[in-house]
Structure formats: structure tokens, C-alpha cells
C-alpha positions, 0 to 999 in steps of 0.5 A: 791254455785256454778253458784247460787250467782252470782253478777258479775257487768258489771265492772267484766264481762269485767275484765274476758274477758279482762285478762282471756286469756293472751298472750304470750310477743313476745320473750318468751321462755319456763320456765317449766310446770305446772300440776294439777289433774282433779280428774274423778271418772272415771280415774283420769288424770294430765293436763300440761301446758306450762309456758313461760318467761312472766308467760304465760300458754299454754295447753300441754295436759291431761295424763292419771295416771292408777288410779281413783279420786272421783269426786264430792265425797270429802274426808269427807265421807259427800255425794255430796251436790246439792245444794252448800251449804255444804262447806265440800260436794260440791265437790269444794275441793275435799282432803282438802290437800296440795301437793296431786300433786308434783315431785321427787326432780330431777323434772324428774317425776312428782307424784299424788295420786289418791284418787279414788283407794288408788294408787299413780302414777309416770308420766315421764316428757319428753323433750317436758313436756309432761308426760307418766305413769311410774308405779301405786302402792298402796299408802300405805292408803285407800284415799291418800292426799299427798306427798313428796319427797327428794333424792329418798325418796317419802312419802304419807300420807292418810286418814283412814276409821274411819269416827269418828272425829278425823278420822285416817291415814297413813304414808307410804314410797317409794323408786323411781329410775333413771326411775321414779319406785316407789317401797315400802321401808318394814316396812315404813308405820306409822299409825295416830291418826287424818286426815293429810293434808299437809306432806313434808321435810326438806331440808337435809332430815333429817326429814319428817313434817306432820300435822294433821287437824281434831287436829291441831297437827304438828309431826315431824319424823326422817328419818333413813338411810333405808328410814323407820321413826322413830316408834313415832314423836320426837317432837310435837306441838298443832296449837296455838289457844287463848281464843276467837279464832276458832279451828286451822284447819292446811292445808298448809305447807311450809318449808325453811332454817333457818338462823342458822340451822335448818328449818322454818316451815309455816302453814296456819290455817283455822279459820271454827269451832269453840273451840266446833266443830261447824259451825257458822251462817253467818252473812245476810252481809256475805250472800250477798256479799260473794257467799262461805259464804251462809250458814256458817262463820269462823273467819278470818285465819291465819297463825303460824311459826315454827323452826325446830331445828337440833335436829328435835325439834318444836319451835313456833315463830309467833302464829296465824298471822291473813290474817286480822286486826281483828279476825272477818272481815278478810280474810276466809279459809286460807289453801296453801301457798308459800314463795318466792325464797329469803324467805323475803314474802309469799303468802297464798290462802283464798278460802271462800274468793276468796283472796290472803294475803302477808306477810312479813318474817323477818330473824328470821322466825317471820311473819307479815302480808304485805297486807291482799288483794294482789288479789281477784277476782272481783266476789268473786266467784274463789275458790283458792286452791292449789298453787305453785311458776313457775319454775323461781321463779318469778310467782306462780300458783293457781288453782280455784276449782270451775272454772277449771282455772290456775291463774297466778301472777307475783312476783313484787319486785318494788312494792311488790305487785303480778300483775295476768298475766291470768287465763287459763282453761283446768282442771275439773271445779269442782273437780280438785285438786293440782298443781305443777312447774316442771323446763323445762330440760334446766333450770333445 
């Protein structure tokens, strides 16, 4: 898959030299920093950038985190695949999760799991943004995935070692202090019946969202004021999947006010399987234009919407949005997802097709979809996984799995349409994963 396809057009060649190292504007000014993992097996490491006022990226370095990654191992149990044409083997994306980088809600520490070792790692962010190790702990699970974090709460959640679907997992629990030590909260760990993906608050903490891909299924936990959840979920919902449709394989998680009360819950839903667990054949056009869609196709992705209501209950809203116009033909993969400051759009990544798709939200927390291409890489060949908003809310970043670049999009509110400002590279090329905004100390 990788360096296999190309069918890059002069036209694109020139477009890549042109926009792939945008300049900083004269009279920017320092917004943040933005960081992703670089999974080595051999010791896994965070490298940071520098986001000015213009959305512009400069390189601050790469920071050791005292853990290992996998490599070209992802987290499937399927060996590493030469040729590319696994799409669950070619180490491409290496965790299948959201939030396997994030911050403590002060911004001051910025928090990785390192898959490699079953450890998580809390790195100080210091004034200039670069970042030095704090402590490394167990994360509580033998293949850590993700993270989140409210007060001086941190959860992780992992994959198990059952290796039959639907697998297994883990929640477990930390308290993290004014120096950025993580320690263990007694008796937080949670175990799972499925492979999580994606895990994060509540904004009043209340409650702690986990999702579950190789089920479909979202749990909602209360948290309790020792910082333990509670023993079984309080609520639970299946991702919604109609006659005709592909399994729902939830990925991306994010999660906002709702106007009323309660929480809006976003979940990207990856469309790869079918309702038997099988891949689908790709089609000969497919084959040829689509470097990512050599040997399988799914259905195109979607997206669903959720209330979480004060009582930590799950209500479905908008079932199975598709990144499309139709259940076939669209938009492919579609797993992370971010909405914007004023919570009115969203953005989702679509890998398989190297795509960005823009939907509406309406007040009531329904969703449509505004633009099934808002971006795609010429080429058809940028791998886009995790992404996040800049610390100023008026770009958001994505990583390109197979390429080791940072694209960055400006959030247009003339046009409603994104503007790419750059791609920049730095991290692994392959094997990298997550991605997260930290606020520079004055803007914080």
C-alpha cells in the first residue's frame, strides 16, 4: 500500500512542493504547541511543534517518554504485512484509537501510552513548549490505547490479551498532582467485554464515555468521588446499523454541552465489515483509483449523535449520517472527529480515502452532513488519522499515518469551507500515532 500505487499527476507533484512547507505570516505570534507520538519499538517519543497565529508549524524537537511503542506491529495481533495490503497489518495505523496522546485539563502535562510496554507516560510542558519526562506507570492493561483526563482525574483504556473477537479490555484509573505525577487510584480498574477505542469525559466530569469497536457498543460510567467508576455502566447503547448496512466499527469520540443539560456525544463509524464479519472485495474502479482500497472496500462511513442526559443516560439522536450521498460510493474509514469551538460544525477524517467531510450541528445535537469533501489530498495517498483543534480554536491538525506529516486547516467562517495552510513532517512516517493541542502559558 505504501510507496506501491502511486498516481501522483505532475498537477500534484507541484501542488506538494508548493503548499508543504508553509511559512510563518510576518507578525505571528506563538498560539501553542502540538505534539503526536512516534511509536519506535525501540523507545517510544513525542515530537512537539510550535503553532503560531497564522496556523503555521515549527519543530521544537522530539522527547523521549521512558516507554516503548510497536512499531510496524499494530494492535490486532496480525503480524506486520510487507506488502501493504492488509489494511489491519501494514502498520499504518498502529492503535485504531482516539486519544492515545492527550493533556491534563490544566494543559500543563501533556499524557501518552506507550503500547510498546503497557506503561503511560506524563511529560511537563515547559515555558518554551518543550516537554520533559515526569513519571511512567503502568497503565493499568497490556496495550494501552487511550486517554482521558478531567480535574486531576486520568483514565486509560486498553486492549486485553484475548486475541478471539470481540477481544477484551480495560479501564483504569490515576490521580495526577500539581507536578504532573501520575499515581493509581486503588481499585479503579474496570475490565471489558470488547476492544475499546476511543474514551473521554463529560465536561462536569460526571461521567466517563467509553466506546467498544469490535461491538459497536458505547458504556457510560459514573464517576464517584474517590475517583473509582461505578462497578457496571449506567447506560448503554449499540451503534445504529439498518438493514443493508455494514457493522458499525466506532472510533472517534467527541463530546460537547448540550443545550439543555446534559452532553452531545459524537461517534465516527467506520463502515469496513460486513453484518458477518467479513471483508468486501473492491471493486476493479476502486482498485485503480483508491491506493488504500487495493485489495478491500467498505460502505461509506458515517457518523451518529448521542445525549448524554444528566442522569448519565444514552439517547440516540442522528442514527448513521453518512460521510456520503449514498451507502456505497462515499467517503471511506471514517474514524476521529472534531467540532468546532462554537459547536455549530464538525470535521471527521476518512483514511481510506485520504478525505476530510463537514457536518452541520444544529441545536438540538442533530447532525448533517455540509460537505462530503471539504479536503482530500490530490494524490489519494495521505493516510489521515488522529486530529485535533489548535489551541486558538481557528485551525485543526491531523496526522498523516503513512507519511509522517502534520496537516494543518484553517476553520473559515466566511465560506464554511477548511483552507490546508500546510503539511509539515517530523514524526515516524509510518507508525505514528495521536495528536494533540496544548495552549501556549500566555494563552492559557
Amino acid at each position: 500500500m505504501i510507496n506501491t500505487f502511486k498516481i501522483l499527476t505532475f498537477l500534484s507533484i507541484f501542488w506538494l512542493s508548493g503548499i508543504a512547507k508553509a511559512e510563518p505570516s510576518p507578525g505571528k505570534h506563538p498560539i501553542g504547541a502540538v505534539y503526536s507520538a512516534t511509536n519506535y519499538d525501540s523507545e517510544n517519543s513525542l515530537v512537539g511543534y510550535l503553532q503560531y497565529s497564522d496556523g503555521t508549524l515549527e519543530k521544537i524537537g522530539e522527547f523521549k517518554t521512558g516507554g516503548k511503542g510497536t512499531g510496524l506491529i499494530e494492535l490486532f495481533d496480525i503480524p506486520y504485512d510487507e506488502s501493504g495490503l492488509n489494511t489491519f497489518a501494514d502498520g499504518i495505523d498502529p492503535l485504531a484509537s482516539a486519544y492515545g496522546v492527550w493533556k491534563s485539563q490544566d494543559q500543563k502535562n501533556v499524557l501518552v501510552v506507550n503500547p510498546g510496554n503497557a506503561t503511560v507516560s506524563s511529560m511537563r510542558v515547559q515555558p518554551d513548549m518543550s516537554l520533559s519526562l515526569t513519571n511512567v506507570v503502568a497503565a493499568g492493561g497490556p496495550k494501552p490505547l487511550a486517554i482521558a483526563s478531567h480535574g486531576d482525574l486520568v483514565y486509560v483504556s486498553s486492549l486485553g490479551e484475548k486475541k478471539a473477537s470481540p477481544n477484551n479490555g480495560f479501564l483504569a484509573g490515576f490521580k495526577i498532582d500539581d507536578a504532573g505525577t501520575l499515581k493509581p487510584i486503588p481499585d479503579s480498574t474496570r475490565s471489558l467485554s470488547a476492544r475499546p477505542a476511543s474514551v473521554e469525559f463529560t465536561q462536569d466530569g460526571k461521567y466517563l464515555m467509553s466506546v467498544t469497536i469490535t461491538t459497536g457498543v458505547i458504556d457510560i460510567y459514573a464517576v464517584n468521588k474517590d475517583g473509582t467508576l461505578s462497578q457496571q455502566p449506567i447506560s448503554s447503547i449499540d451503534s445504529p446499523t439498518s438493514e443493508g448496512r455494514f457493522f458499525a466499527l466506532p472510533i472517534g469520540t467527541d463530546i460537547i454541552p448540550a443545550q439543555n443539560g446534559g452532553h452531545y456525544l459524537f461517534v465516527t463509524e467506520t463502515r469496513f465489515v460486513t453484518s458477518k464479519g467479513e471483508f468486501n472485495d473492491a471493486s476493479e474502479l476502486e482498485k485503480k483509483r483508491y491506493p488504500f482500497l487495493s485489495k478491500y472496500s467498505g460502505q461509506t462511513g458515517s457518523v451518529s449523535s448521542y445525549l448524554i442526559d444528566e442522569e448519565g443516560q444514552l439517547h440516540l439522536i442522528s442514527a448513521d449520517v453518512l460521510a456520503g450521498h449514498a451507502v456505497t460510493g462515499g467517503q471511506q474509514a471514517t474514524c476521529w472527529v472534531v467540532v468546532s469551538p462554537e459547536g455549530d460544525r464538525m470535521w471527521v477524517t476518512s483514511p481510506l480515502t485520504s478525505s476530510v467531510s463537514a457536518y452541520q450541528v444544529y441545536r438540538d445535537g442533530n447532525i448533517r452532513l455540509s460537505e462530503e469533501i471539504d479536503y482530500q489530498a490530490p494524490d489519494l495517498e495521505k493516510y489521515f488519522l488522529d486530529m485535533d483543534l489548535s489551541a486558538d480554536g481557528r485551525f485543526f491538525n491531523v496526522i498523516s499515518g503513512n507519511t509522517g506529516e502534520i496537516f494543518v486547516f484553517e476553520i473559515q467562517d466566511q465560506t464554511d469551507r477548511v483552507k490546508l495552510v500546510g503539511a509539515y513532517d517530523g514524526v515516524a512516517k509510518i507508525h505514528s500515532y495521536g495528536l494533540v493541542s496544548v495552549a501556549a502559558p500566555l494563552a492559557k
